[in-house]
PAVEX-741372 format. One record per residue: z, x, y of N, C-alpha, C in turn; residue in three letters. Coordinates in steps of 0.02 Angstrom, whole numbers, plus 50000, padded with zeros to 5 digits. Each point is the difference from the previous one (the first is absolute). Layout:
BEGIN
ZXYZXYZXYALA...
This chain:
BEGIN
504265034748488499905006950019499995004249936UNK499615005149992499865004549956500715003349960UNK500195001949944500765000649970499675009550041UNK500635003850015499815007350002500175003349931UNK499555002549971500155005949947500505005449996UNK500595002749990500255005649995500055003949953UNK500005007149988500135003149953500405006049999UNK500355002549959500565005650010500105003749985UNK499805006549986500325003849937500555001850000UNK500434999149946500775002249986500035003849962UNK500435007350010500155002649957500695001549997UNK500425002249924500505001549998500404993849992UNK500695000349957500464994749995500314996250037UNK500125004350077500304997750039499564996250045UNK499375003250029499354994950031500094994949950UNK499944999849941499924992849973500494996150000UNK500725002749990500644994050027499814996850043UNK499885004950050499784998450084499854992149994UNK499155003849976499694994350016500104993749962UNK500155000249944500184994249954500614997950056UNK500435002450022500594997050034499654995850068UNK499635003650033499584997150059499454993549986UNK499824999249944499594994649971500394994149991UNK500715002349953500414994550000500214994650066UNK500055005550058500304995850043499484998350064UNK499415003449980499474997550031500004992949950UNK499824999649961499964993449967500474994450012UNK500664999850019500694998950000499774996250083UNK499655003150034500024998350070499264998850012UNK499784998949957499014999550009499934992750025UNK499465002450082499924995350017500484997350076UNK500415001050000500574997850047500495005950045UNK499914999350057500265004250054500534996750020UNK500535003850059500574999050004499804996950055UNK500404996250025500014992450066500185004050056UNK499965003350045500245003850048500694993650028UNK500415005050030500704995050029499784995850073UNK500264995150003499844996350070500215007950048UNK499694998450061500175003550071500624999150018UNK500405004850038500514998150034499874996050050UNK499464999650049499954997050064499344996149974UNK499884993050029499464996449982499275001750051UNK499644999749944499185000850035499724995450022UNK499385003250053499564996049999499245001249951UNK499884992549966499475000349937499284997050064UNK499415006049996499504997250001499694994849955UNK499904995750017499414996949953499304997850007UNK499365000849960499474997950005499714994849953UNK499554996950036499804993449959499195001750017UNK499874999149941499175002950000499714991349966UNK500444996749964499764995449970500324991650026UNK500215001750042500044992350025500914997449972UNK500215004649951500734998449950500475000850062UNK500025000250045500584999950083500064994149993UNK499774994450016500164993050004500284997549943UNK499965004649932500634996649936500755003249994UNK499595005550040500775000749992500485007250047UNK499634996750081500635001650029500324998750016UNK500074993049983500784996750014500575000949946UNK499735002649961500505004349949500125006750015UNK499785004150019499875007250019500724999550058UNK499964994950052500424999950045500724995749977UNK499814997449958500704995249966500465008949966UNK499535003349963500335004949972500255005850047UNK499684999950073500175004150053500934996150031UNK500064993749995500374997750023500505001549939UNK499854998849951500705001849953499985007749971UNK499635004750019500055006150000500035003550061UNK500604997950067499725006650044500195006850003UNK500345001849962500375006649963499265004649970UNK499534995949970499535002349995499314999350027UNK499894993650030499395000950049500304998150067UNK499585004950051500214997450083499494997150011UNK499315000749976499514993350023499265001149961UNK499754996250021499284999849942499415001950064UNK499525002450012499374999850023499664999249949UNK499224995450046499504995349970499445002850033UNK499505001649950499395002050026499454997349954UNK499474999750035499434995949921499345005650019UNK499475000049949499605001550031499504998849944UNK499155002349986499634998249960500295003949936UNK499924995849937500055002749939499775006250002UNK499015000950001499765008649997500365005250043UNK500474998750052500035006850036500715000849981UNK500324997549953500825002649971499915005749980UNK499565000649935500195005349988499945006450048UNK499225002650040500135002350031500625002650056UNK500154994050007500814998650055500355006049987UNK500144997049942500625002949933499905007949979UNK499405001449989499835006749993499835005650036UNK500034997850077499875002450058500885001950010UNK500304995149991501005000750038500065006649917UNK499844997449949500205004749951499765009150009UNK499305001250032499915005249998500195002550067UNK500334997250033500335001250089500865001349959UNK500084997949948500765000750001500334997650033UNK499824991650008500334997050029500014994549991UNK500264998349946499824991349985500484994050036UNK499364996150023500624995450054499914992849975UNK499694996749944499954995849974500355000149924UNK500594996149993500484999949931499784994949954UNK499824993850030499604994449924499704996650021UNK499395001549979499254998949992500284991449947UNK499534995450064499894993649941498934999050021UNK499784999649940499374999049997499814994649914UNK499465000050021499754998049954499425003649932UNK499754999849969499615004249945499605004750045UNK499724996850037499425006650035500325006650010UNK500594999450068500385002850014500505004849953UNK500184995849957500615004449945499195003449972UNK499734998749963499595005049968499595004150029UNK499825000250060500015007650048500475004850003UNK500844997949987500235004250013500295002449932UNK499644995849933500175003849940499515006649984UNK499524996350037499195006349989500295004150017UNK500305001650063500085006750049500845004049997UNK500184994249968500725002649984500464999250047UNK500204995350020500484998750064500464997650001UNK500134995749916500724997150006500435003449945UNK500634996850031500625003549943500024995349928UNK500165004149965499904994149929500684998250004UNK499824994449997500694996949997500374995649933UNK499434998949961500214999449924499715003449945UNK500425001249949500494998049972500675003750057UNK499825007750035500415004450024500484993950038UNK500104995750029500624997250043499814994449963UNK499964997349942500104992549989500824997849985UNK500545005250004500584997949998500064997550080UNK499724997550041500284997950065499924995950003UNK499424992849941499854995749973500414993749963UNK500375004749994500574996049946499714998049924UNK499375002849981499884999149941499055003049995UNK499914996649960499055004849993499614993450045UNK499635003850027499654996250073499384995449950UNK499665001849963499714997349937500224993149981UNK500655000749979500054992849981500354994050046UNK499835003550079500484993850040499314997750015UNK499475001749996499324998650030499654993849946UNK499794996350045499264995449974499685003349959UNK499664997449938499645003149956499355002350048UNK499584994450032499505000750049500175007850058UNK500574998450010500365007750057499985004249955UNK500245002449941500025003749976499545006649972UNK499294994149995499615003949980499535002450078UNK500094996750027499795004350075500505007150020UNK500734998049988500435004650032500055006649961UNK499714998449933499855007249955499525004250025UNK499424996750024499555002250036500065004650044UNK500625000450035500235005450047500385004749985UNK499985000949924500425006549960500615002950025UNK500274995850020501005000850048499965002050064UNK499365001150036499845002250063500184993350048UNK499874995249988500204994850021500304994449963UNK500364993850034500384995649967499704992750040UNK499744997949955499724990450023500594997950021UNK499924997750068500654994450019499384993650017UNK499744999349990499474995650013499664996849946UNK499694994849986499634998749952499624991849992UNK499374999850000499554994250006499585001849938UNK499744993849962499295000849963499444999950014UNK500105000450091499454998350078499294998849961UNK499385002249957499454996149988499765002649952UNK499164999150013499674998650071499804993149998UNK500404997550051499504992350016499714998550056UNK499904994350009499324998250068500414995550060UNK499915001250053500514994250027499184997250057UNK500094992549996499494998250043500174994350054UNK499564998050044499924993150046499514997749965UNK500574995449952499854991249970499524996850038UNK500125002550071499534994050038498855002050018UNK500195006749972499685003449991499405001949938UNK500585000449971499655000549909500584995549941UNK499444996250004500124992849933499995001349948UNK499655005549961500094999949950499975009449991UNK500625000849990500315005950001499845005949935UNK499705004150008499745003849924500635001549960UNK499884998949935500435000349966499965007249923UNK499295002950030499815004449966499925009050018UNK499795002449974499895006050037499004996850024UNK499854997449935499234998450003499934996050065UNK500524993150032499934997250044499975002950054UNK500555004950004500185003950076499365002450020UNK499665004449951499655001650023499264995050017UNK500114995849965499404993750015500214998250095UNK500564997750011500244997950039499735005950062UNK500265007549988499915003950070499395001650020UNK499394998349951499525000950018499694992950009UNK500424995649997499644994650036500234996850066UNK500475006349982500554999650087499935006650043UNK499595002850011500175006650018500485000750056UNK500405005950009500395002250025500634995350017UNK500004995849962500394994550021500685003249939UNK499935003149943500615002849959500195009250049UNK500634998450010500435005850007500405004449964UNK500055003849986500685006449984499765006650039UNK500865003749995500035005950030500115005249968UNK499775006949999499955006149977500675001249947UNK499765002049939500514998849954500635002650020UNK499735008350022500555005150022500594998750051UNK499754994450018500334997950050500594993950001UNK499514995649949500264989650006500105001349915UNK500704996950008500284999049922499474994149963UNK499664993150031499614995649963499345002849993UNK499635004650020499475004149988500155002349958UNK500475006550002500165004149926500164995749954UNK500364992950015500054996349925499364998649956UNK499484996750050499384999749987499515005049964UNK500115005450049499665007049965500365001749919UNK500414999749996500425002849935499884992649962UNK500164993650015499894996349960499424996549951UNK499385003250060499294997649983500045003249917UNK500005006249997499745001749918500284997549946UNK500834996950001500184994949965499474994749982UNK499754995250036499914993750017499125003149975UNK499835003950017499315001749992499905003749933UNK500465001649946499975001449919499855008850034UNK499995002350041500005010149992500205002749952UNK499755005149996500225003849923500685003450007UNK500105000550060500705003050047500194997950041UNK500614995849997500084997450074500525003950034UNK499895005149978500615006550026499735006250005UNK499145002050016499775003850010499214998750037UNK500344999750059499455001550052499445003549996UNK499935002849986499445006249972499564998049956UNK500174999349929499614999149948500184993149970UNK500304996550010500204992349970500054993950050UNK499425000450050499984995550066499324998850015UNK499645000349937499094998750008499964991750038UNK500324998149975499864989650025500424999750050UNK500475000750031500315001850063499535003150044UNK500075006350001499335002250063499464994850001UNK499674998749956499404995449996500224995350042UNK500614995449964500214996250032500084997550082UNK500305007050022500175001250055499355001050063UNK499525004049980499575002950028499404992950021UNK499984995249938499634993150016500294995350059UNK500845001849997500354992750032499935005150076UNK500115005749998499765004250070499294996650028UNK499574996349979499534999450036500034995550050UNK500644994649975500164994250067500644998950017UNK500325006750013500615002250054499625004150032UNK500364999150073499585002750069500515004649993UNK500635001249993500385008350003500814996749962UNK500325006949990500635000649986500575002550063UNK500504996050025500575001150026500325004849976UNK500485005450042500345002249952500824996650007UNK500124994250010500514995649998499904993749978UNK500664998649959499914993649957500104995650059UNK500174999750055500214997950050499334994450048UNK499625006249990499244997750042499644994949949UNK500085000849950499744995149931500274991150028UNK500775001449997500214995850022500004994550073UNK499865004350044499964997850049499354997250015UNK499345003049967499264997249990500064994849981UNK500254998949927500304991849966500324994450060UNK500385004050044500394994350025499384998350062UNK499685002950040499634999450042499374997249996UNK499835000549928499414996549987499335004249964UNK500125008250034499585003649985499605000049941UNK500775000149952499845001049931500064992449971UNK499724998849929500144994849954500365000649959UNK500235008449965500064999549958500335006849962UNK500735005049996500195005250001500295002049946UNK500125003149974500185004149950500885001450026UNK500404997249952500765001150002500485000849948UNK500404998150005500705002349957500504996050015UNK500504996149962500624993049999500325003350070UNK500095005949992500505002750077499654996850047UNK499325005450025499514998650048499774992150002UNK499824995649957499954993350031500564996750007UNK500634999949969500654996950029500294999150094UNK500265008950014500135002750047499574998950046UNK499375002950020499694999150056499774992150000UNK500124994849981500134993350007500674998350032UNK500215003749960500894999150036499944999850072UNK499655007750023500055002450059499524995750045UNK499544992649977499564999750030499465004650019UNK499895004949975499395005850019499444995549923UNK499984999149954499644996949972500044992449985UNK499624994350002500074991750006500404997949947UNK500444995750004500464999549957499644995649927UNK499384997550037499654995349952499485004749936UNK500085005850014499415006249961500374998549939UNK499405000149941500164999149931499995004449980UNK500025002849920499775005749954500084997549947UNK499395005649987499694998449925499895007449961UNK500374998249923499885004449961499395001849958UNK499575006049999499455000349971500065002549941UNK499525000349947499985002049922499345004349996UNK500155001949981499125005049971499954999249911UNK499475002250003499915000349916500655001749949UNK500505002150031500455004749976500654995450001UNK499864995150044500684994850040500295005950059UNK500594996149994500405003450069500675004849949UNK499985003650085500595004849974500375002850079UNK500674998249991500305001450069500015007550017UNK499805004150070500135006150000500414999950008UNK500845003149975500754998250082500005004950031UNK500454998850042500305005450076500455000949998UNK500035004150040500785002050011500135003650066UNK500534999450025500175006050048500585005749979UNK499875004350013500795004449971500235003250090UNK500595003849946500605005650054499765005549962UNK499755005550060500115006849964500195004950058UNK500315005849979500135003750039499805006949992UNK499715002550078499745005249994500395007349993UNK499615004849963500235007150005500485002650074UNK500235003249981500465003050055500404995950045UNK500314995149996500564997450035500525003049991UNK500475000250034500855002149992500234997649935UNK500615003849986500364999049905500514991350048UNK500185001750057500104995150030499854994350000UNK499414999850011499574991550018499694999649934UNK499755004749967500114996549936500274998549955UNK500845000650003500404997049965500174990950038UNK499804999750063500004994450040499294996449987UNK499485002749996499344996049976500014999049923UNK500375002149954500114998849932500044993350003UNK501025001050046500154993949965499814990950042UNK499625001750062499644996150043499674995149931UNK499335006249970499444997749940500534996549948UNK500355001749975500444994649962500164993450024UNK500385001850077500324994150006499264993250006UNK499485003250018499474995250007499724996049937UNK500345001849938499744999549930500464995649988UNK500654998750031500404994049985499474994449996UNK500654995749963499624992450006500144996850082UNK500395001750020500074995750058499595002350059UNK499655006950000499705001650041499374999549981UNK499754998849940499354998649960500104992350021UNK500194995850001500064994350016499464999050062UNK500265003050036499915001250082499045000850010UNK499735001349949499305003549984499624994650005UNK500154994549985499734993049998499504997450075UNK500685005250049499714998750065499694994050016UNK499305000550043499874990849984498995002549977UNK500175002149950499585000449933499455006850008UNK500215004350048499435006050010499795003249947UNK500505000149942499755006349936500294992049946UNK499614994250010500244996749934500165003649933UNK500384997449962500814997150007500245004250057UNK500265008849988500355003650032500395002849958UNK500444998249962500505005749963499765003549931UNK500065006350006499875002449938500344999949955UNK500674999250002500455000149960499904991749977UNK500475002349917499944993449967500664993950008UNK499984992350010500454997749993500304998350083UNK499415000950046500124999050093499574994749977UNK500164992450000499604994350000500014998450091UNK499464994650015500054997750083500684999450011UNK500214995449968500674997250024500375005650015UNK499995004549999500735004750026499595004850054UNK499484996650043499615003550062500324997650043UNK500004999250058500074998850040499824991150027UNK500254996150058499704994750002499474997450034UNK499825005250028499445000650054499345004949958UNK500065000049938499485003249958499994994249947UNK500474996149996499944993349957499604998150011UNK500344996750090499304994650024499395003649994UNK499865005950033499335002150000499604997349932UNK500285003849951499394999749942500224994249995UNK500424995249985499984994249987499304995450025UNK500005002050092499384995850023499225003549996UNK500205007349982499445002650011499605002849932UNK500465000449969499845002349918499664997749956UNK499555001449929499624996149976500394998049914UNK499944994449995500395000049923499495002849922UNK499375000050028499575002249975500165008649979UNK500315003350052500175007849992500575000749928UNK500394998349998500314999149949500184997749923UNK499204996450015499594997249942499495007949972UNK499745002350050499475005449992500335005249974UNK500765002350043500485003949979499995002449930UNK500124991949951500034998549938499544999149955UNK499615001150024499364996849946499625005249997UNK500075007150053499215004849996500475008649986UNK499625002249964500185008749983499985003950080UNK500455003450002500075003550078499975009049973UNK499825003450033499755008249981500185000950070UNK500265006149990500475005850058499265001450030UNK499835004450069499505000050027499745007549975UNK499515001950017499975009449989500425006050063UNK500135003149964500595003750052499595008550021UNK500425002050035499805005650028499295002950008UNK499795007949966499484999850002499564996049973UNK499874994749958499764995549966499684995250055UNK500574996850042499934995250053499485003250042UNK500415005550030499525005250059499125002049982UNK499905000249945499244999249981499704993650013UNK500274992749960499854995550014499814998550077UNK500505002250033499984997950065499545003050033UNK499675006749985499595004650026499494996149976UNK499805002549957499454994649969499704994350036UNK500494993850009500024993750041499565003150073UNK500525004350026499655000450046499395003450019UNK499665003249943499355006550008499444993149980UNK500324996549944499444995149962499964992550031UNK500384997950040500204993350015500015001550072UNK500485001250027500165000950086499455002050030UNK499755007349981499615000950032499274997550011UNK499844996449975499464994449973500074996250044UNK500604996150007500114994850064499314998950056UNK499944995050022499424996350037500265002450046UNK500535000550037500384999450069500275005549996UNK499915006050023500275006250011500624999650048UNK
């Protein structure tokens, strides 16, 4: 966000004590607000899940309801599409009445509501509720995503998700291994390759943001003027997809049914919906290279909280966002592999997950992911208004093009 300019005129000895005295202890306290006191009587915390992060971690949310009931009397759960949060949020804000306390989403979502202004900053101003600088408990990979959200939000989430290809083996034998192949492949397959609307499906946006890596762009962080071989890109492989979903969900379920051959994903997205049986447990993936090689986009999900809640609930949603930053509740993130790995924080290995997230990735997991982990450069995704162009874009130049209205 833009720094604001101030300027002052002072006159006289005493204006200038003043202000020299007021600078000092503006400086003294720069950056950091006071923690409001817990409630006398415990609340109830709305919560929303715009990004799918409910299944990592509300069984922590409620572990911390059980050893806090002095401060929470219960949690509500609501989900709804990423695009209509912010609106949500800015509709209860200009009613004066905000009835949603922590917002969990993913990039789309948090950077709508940095555009429009909707969350409380919450770092550096409360990083004493942390137990130390939120910076260095984080994954180097987390880190540089979670900067991305300029203290408006906090990564409790974190994958190097893509973009890769997940397919039926039984289907396609010899799997493209290029950007040059893919596209050999979809036009000798038409409509047989899937993905869904970036704005929407985290393995699309990996794709969209990852293509200009892999494709040498002069910018792979400006949509606008540094995405000449991307659009190109994009606008050719549009000729043999019949349409875009706006759920990673429907991608998946085409794969498992037969529809599709061949989808566009992320280590979360092909793990999990295998888990769940919604995609064949036998679907492979394959990593592609472009002229450029590969480069992981990561993800993330964060906690943020919106403008105008009680001094109340947000001294109770503070320390909620902490307690989720533990290791033992970062542990818990592993789940059975939806946001591969899962913890953002550094030093939560599998072993201290759970044992029913063991087995999962144990049977469902690829050893190959952890090889890729290690071996390829990973770049934070584009954030806020940055993203929101891209995504516009996608859809004026790409979507709407679609064969299948």
């Amino acid at each position: 966000m833009p720094l604001r300019k101030f300027s002052r005129a002072i006159g006289g000895l005493g204006c200038v004590a003043t202000a020299v005295g007021a600078l000092i202890l503006g400086s003294a306290g720069l950056g950091h607000a006071q923690v409001p006191p817990f409630p006398k009587s415990p609340q109830t915390i709305n919560v929303i899940d715009v990004g799918g992060v409910l299944a990592l971690t509300q069984d922590a949310l409620e572990k911390y309801r059980a050893a806090h009931p002095e401060r929470v009397a219960r949690f509500t759960y609501s989900k709804g599409p990423s695009p209509t949060l912010a609106g949500k949020i800015k509709a209860q804000q200009a009613g004066g009445r905000v009835d949603i306390d922590l917002v969990l989403s993913g990039i789309n979502g948090i950077s709508d509501g940095i555009v429009q202004g909707l969350w409380v900053k919450v770092l550096p101003e409360y990083e004493s509720k942390f137990g130390g600088k939120v910076d260095d408990m984080l994954l180097p990979g987390a880190l540089k995503t979670h900067r991305d959200a300029q203290g408006y939000a906090v990564a409790v989430v974190f994958t190097p998700a893509g973009p890769l290809l997940e397919y039926n083996p039984d289907k396609v034998k010899n799997p493209p291994k290029t950007t040059d192949e893919l596209m050999a492949w979809c036009k000798a397959n038409p409509d047989r390759l899937f993905y869904g609307r970036p704005a929407q499906s985290g393995p699309a946006r990996a794709f969209l943001l990852g293509l200009p890596y892999m494709l040498g762009d002069s910018n792979p962080r400006d949509p606008v003027k540094g995405w000449d071989k991307t659009w190109a890109y994009l606008k050719e492989l549009n000729t043999c997809i019949d349409y875009y979903p706006p759920l990673t969900s429907t991608t998946m379920k085409e794969l498992g049914d037969g529809s599709k051959d061949m989808i566009l994903t992320t280590m979360g997205w092909d793990i999990n919906p295998r888990v769940l049986g919604v995609a064949p447990k036998s679907a492979k993936v394959q990593l592609i290279t472009g002229p450029n090689g590969f480069t992981f986009v990561t993800d993330a999900q964060f906690m943020a909280i919106p403008k105008g809640i009680s001094q109340d609930k947000l001294a109770v949603v503070l320390d909620i966002m902490a307690y989720l930053m533990k290791p033992e509740q970062q542990a818990m993130t592993y789940d059975q592999g939806y946001f591969y790995p899962g913890p953002s924080v550094k030093n939560v290995p599998l072993s201290q997950a759970p044992r029913e997230s063991q087995d999962a990735i144990k049977e469902y997991g690829r050893p190959e992911y952890d090889k890729w982990i290690n071996e390829y450069p990973m770049e934070p995704p584009i954030f806020a208004e940055t993203l929101g162009i891209a995504h516009r874009m996608w859809d004026e130049l790409i979507g709407a093009a679609a064969k299948r209205k």
